[in-house]
C-alpha positions as CSV (number, residue, x, y, z in Angstrom):
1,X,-13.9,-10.5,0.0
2,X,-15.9,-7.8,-1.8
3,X,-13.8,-4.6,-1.9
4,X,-15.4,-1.8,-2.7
5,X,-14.2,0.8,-5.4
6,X,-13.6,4.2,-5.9
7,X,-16.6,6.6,-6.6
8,X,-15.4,8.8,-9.0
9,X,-16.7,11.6,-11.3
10,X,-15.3,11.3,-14.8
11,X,-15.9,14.5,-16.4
12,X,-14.3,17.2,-14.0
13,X,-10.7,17.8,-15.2
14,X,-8.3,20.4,-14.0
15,X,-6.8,23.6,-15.5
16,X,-4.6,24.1,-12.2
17,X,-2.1,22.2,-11.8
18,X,-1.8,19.8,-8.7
19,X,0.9,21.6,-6.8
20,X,-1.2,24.5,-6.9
21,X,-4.4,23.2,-5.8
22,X,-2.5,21.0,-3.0
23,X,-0.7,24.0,-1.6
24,X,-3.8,26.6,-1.7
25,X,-6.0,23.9,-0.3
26,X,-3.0,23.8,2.7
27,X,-3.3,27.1,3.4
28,X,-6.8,27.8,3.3
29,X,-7.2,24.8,4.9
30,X,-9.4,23.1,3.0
31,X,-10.3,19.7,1.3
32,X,-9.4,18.6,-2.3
33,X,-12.0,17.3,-4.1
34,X,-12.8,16.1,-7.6
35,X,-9.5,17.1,-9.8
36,X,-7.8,15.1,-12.0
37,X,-4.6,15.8,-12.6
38,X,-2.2,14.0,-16.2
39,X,1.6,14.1,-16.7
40,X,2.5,16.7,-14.1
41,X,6.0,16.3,-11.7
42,X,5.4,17.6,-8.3
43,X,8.6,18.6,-6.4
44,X,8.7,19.0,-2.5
45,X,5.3,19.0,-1.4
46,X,4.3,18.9,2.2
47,X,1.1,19.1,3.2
48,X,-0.8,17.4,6.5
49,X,-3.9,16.5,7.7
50,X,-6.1,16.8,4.5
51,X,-8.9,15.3,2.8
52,X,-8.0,14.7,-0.7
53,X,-10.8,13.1,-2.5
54,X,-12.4,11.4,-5.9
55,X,-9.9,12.8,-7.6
56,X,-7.6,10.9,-10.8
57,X,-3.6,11.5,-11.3
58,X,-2.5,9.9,-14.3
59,X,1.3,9.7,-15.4
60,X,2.5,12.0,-12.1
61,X,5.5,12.0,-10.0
62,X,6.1,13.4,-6.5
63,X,9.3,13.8,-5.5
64,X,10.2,14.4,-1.7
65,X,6.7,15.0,-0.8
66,X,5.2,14.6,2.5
67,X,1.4,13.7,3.0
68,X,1.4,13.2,6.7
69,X,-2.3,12.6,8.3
70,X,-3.5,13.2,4.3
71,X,-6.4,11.0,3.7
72,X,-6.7,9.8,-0.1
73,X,-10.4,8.7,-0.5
74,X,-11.9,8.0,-3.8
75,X,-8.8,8.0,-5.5
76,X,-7.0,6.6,-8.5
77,X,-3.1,6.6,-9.2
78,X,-2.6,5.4,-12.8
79,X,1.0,4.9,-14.1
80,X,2.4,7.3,-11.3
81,X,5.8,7.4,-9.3
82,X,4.9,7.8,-5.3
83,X,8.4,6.0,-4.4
84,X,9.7,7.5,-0.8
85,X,6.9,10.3,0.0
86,X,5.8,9.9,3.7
87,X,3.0,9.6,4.8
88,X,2.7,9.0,8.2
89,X,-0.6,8.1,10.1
90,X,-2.0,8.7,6.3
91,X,-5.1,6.7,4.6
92,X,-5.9,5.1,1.5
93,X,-10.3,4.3,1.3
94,X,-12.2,2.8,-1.7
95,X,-8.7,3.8,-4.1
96,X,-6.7,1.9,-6.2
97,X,-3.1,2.4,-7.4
98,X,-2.4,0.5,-11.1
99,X,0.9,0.3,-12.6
100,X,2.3,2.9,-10.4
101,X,5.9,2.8,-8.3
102,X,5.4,2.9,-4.4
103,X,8.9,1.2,-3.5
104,X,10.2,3.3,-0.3
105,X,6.9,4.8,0.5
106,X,6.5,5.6,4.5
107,X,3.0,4.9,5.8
108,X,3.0,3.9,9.2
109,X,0.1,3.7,11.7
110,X,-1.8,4.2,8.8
111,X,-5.1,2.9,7.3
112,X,-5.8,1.1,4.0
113,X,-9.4,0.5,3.9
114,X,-10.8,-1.0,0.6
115,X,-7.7,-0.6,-1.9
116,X,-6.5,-2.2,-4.9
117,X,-2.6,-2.1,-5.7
118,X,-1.8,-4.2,-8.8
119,X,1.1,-4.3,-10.7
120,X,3.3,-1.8,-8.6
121,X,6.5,-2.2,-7.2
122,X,6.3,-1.3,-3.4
123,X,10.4,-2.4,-2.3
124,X,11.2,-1.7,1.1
125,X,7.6,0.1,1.7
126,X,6.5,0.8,5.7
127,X,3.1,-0.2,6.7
128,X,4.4,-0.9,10.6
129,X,1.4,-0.8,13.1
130,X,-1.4,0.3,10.0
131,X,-4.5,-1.7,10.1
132,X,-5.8,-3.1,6.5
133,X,-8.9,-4.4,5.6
134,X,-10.2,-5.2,2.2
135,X,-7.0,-4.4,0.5
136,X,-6.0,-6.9,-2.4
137,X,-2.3,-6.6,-3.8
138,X,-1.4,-8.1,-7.1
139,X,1.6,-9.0,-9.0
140,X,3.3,-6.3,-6.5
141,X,7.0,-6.7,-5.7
142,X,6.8,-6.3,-2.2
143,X,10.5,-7.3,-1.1
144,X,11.9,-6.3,2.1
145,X,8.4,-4.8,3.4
146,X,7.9,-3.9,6.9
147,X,4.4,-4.9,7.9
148,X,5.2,-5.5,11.5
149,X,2.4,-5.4,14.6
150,X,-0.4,-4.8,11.7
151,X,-3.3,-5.8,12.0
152,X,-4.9,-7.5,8.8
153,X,-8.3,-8.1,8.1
154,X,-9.5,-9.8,4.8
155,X,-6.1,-9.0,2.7
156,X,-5.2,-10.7,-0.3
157,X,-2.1,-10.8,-2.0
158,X,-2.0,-12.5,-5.5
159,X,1.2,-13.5,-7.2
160,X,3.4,-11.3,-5.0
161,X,7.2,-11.3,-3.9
162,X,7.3,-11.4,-0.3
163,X,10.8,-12.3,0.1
164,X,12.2,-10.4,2.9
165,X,9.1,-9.5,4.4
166,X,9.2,-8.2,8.1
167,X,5.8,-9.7,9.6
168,X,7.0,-9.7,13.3
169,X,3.8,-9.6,15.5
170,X,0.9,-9.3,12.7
171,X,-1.5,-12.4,12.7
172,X,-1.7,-14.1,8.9
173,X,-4.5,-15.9,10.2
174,X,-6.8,-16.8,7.5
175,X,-4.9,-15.1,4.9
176,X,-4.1,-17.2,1.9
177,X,-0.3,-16.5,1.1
178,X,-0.5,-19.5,-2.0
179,X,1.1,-18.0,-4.7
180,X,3.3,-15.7,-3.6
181,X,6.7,-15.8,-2.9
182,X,7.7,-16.4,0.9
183,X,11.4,-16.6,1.3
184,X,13.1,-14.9,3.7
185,X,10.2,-13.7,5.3
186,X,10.5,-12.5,9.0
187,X,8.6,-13.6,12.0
188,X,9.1,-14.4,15.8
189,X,6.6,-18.0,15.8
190,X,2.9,-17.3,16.0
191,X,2.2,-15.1,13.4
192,X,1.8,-17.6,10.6
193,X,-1.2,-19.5,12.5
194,X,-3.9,-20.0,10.6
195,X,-2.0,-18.9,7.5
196,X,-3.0,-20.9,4.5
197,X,0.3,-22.0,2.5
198,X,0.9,-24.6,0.0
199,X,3.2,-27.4,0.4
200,X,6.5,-25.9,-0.9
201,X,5.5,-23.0,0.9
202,X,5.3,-24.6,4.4
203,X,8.8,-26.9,3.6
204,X,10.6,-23.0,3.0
205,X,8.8,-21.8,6.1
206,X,9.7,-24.9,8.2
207,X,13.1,-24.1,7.7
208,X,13.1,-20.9,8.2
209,X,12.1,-22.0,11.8
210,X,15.7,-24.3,12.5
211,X,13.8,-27.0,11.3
212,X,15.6,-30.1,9.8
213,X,13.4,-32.2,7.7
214,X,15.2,-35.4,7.1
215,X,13.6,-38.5,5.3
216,X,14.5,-42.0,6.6
């Protein structure tokens, strides 16, 4: 897989902070582009159907924030705390999310299109009916995920927690879950064709299924 990454402009910084630029881009209703925003806490936010692009947060918060329909393109989160915004029928293209906090984030019917999320916890996150392709997500505790009737394309996870994991009607095929942690995980029978485990994997998975494996 060859994801690509963010294009991003490194010398445009911002002397407004991001609430403001958010909620005057709303209302003129207009894109965000190129801003980078450091240590700033943004408090009940809700803004829909923009274009938010090449733009940096470092060290943020939101805090009951809605991004409905918002598209991040060209984006990089860097030690920030997303946990519970919504963003329903949002995006995430060519951006990455490093060392950030994502647990309880709301993003279904939504589309992750080249991303990177390492090292973030992402607890009880909704991806249910988003499509993904190119996303690669490492060393993410990703318990108690719903990532039912998605539809995964060339997805990697890397030394993730899976337990818990609600994958009821979204195909694993070709997707290589060694590694990662599997218990617990839900599914209804097919979705783990053409899964690749290893063999611990497929003995935990077995009996998940009401499986006895008995030796004579």
């Amino acid at each position: 897989m060859k994801r690509q990454k963010p294009q991003i402009d490194i010398n445009i910084n911002s002397s407004e902070s991001a609430l403001d630029v958010m909620i005057r881009a709303d209302m003129e209703e207009c894109d965000v582009n190129g801003f980078h925003f450091f240590d700033e806490t943004v408090e009940n936010l809700n803004v829909s159907d923009m274009e938010i692009s090449g733009c940096v947060f470092v060290n943020c918060k939101f805090r009951n924030c809605n991004f409905d329909g918002v598209s991040f393109t060209n984006c990089l989160f860097k030690n920030c705390d997303l946990s519970f915004i919504k963003m329903g029928q949002g995006s995430l293209i060519r951006t990455e999310i490093i060392e950030s906090r994502l647990s309880g984030v709301s993003i279904p019917f939504g589309i992750l299109n080249n991303v990177l999320i390492r090292s973030t916890p992402c607890r009880f996150m909704n991806f249910s009916e988003s499509r993904m392709s190119n996303v690669e997500f490492v060393g993410c505790d990703m318990t108690s995920c719903a990532m039912s009737k998605c539809r995964v394309k060339q997805t990697v996870f890397t030394q993730c927690d899976l337990t818990g994991t609600d994958f009821t009607r979204t195909s694993l095929k070709d997707i290589d879950l060694r590694g990662n942690r599997l218990g617990g995980i839900i599914f209804m029978g097919g979705e783990l064709d053409g899964a690749i485990v290893d063999t611990a994997q497929a003995v935990g998975l077995v009996k998940l299924m009401g499986i006895r494996v008995e030796d004579h």
